[in-house]
Steps between C-alpha positions, in 0.01 A plus 500: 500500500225617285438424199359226272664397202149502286443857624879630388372345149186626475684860559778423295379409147704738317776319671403216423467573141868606457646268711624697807272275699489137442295236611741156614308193326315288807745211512645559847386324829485729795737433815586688838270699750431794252246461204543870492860646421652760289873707454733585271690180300824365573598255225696200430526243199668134636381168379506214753758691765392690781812633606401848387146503640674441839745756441228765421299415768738580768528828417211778638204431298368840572098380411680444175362093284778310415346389095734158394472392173599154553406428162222308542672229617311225681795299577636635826339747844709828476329631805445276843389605826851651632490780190125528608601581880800712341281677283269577737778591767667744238181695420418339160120583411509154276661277256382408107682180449496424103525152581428280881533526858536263774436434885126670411330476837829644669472815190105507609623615862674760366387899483623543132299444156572201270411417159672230362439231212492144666693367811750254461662314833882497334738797539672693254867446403723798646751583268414899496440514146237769391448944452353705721327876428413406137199489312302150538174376353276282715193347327628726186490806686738732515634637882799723509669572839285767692161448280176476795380157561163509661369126581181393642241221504408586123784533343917661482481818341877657335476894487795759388419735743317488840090478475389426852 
């Protein structure tokens, strides 16, 4: 993988001016083996059930980053260390979890990119209530299914179309 997220801005400031690249806001942690990951978003929108992460991450991830807008929510993990080892197992390239994680070191053994908010040691109620393929914001940006997420040590980039 090679590219650097300051790099795609520095070439993209056009972009950057009319919004079909956006910069996430630096308010996520960073989890799993990979600093580096990019693909194509999945979405979902839940608050405090993971029922629907699961369900999405047992299906081929195809290098693809699972983006959960959790809203924010610092209440409840909506990721643990099985989805991590499922992720990784299914081909996800990495998760954005709008909200915490749990069971970090076992998510820090595993060859997938995490951002996250916060951990949080108590599981999320599974009731299966939440959308998939829809337009979420995260930090107040915008991600529809399919925009580019490109992550790094500097920063999670949201592009429209592929730049890297």
């Amino acid at each position: 993988m090679s590219f650097a997220t300051c790099d795609i801005c520095d070439a993209n400031e056009d972009k950057l001016a009319t919004g079909a690249l956006a910069v996430v806001p630096p308010v996520f942690q960073k989890f799993g083996k990979l600093v580096k990951f990019s693909g194509q978003a999945a979405t979902l929108k839940v608050f405090e059930d993971n029922v629907l992460v699961r369900q999405a991450l047992e299906t081929p991830g195809n290098g693809r980053v699972l983006v959960v807008d959790g809203g924010g929510s610092l209440q409840c993990a909506l990721v643990g260390g099985n989805l991590g080892v499922l992720a990784e197992k299914n081909g996800w390239a990495g998760i954005i979890v709008n909200g915490c994680i749990r069971d970090s070191e076992e998510i820090n053994t595993c060859n997938i990119g995490v951002r996250a908010l916060a951990t949080h040691p108590q599981r999320s109620v599974r009731k299966g209530v939440g959308d998939r393929d829809l337009r979420v914001s995260i930090a107040g940006v915008a991600i529809n299914p399919g925009d580019w997420i490109y992550a790094d040590a500097d920063g999670v980039l949201v592009a429209s179309q592929p730049l890297a």
